[in-house]
C-alpha positions in Angstrom: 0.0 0.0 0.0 1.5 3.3 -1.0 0.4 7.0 0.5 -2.3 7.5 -2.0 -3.6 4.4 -1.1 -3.8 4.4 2.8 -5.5 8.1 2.3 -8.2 7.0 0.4 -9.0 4.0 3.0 -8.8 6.9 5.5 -11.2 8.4 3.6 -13.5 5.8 3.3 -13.2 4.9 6.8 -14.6 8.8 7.7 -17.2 8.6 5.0 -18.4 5.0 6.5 -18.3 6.9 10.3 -20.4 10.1 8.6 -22.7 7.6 6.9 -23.6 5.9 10.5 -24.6 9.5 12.5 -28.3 9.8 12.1 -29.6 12.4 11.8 -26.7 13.8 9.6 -24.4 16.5 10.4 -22.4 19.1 8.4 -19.1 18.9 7.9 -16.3 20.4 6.0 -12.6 19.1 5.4 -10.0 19.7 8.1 -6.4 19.5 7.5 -4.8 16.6 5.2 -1.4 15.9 6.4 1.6 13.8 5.2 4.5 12.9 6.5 7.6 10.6 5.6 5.1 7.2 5.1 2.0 8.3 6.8 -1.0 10.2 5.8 -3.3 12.3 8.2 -7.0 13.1 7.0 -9.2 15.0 9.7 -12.7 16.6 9.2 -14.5 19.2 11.9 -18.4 19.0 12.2 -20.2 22.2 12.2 -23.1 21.0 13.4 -23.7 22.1 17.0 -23.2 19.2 19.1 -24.7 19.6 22.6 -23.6 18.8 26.0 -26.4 17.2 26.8 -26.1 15.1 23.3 -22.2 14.3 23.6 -22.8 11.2 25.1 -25.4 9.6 22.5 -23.2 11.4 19.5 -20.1 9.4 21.1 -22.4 6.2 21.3 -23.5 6.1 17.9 -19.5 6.4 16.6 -18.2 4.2 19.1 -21.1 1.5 18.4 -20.3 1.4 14.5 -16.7 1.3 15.1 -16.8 -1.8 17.5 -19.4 -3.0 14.4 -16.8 -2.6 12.0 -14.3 -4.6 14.0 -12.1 -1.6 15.6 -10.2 -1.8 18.8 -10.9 0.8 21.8 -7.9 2.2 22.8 -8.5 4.9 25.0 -11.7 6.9 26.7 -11.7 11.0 27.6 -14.6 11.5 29.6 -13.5 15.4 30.8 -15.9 18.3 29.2 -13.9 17.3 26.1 -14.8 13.7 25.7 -12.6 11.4 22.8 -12.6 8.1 22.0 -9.7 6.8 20.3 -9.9 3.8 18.3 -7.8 1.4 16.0 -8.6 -0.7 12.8 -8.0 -4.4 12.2 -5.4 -2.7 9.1 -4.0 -0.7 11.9 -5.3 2.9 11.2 -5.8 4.8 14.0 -9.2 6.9 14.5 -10.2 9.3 16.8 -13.1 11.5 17.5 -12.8 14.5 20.2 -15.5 17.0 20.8 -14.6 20.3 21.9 -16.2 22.7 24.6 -17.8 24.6 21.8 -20.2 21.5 20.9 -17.6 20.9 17.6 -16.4 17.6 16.8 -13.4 16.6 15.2 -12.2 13.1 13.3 -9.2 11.8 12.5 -7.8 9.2 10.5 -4.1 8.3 11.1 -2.2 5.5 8.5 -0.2 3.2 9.5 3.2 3.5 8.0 3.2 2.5 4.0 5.2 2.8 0.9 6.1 6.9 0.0 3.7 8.5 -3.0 2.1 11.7 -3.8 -1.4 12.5 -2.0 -4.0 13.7 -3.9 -6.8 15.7 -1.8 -10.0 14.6 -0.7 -12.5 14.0 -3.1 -15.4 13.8 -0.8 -18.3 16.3 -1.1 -18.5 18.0 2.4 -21.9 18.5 3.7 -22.3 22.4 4.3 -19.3 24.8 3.2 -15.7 23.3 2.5 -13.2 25.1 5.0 -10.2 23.3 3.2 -7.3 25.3 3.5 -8.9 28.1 5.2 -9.7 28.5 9.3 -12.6 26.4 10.6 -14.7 28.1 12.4 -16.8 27.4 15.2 -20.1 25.6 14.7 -23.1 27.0 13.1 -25.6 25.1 12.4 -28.2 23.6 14.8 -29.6 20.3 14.6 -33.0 19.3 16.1 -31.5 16.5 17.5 -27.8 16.6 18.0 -28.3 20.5 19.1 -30.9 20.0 21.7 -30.6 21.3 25.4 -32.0 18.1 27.0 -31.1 14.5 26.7 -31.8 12.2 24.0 -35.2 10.1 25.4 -34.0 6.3 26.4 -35.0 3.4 24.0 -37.3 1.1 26.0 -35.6 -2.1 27.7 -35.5 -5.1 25.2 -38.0 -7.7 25.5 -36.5 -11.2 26.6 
């Protein structure tokens, strides 16, 4: 696998994560980074996501990840909660969100043969802030936005 290569997997392994938060959120592209063998692709959310709806945004990421066969590596629980995560091809992915109600991914390769990077070539949902400064989330959400918590599903029946 070559540079090229590893970044679009990143990128398929964000759009797969974007594809599972219901409802949808807006995002735009963060910074794509590469280094000596290693490709970094991030995206922000500018969806508001609530304090009261961090939890049940985390849940929804962390329960497709585990889905998909990805290892938890690490919890933050503080007022910024992450969870940090790694593939069974050894990418690394993390979610954090931010004070603000913003939430950031990223999608770290593992280490792979050197190659030019082309961009991203996913449509971002909202404005693209490629290249320019992010800034804070704007738009509300119903759902992810709200001020109270998410009502419980009822108890499976056995």
């Amino acid at each position: 696998m070559n540079m090229q290569e590893a970044a679009v997997r990143a990128d398929e392994i964000l759009d797969g994560t974007f594809a599972a938060i219901k409802p949808p959120v807006h995002w735009t592209h963060d910074e794509s980074v590469e280094g000596g063998c290693d490709v970094q692709r991030s995206r922000a959310v500018m969806t508001i996501i609530s304090e009261e709806r961090r939890g049940s945004f985390l849940g929804v990421i962390e329960r497709y990840w585990e889905n998909q066969g990805y290892k938890r590596l690490a919890v933050n629980k503080s007022k910024s909660p992450a969870i940090y995560y790694r593939t069974p091809d050894d990418f690394n992915v993390r979610v954090l969100v931010g004070s603000n109600g913003q939430a950031f991914f990223e999608v770290a390769t593992p280490c792979v043969n050197a190659s030019a990077v082309s961009p991203p070539k996913a449509e971002t949902v909202g404005p693209n802030y490629a290249g320019k400064d992010i800034p804070f989330p704007d738009v509300k959400s119903d759902f992810w936005s709200a001020k109270s918590a998410p009502p419980s599903s009822p108890a499976p029946r056995t």
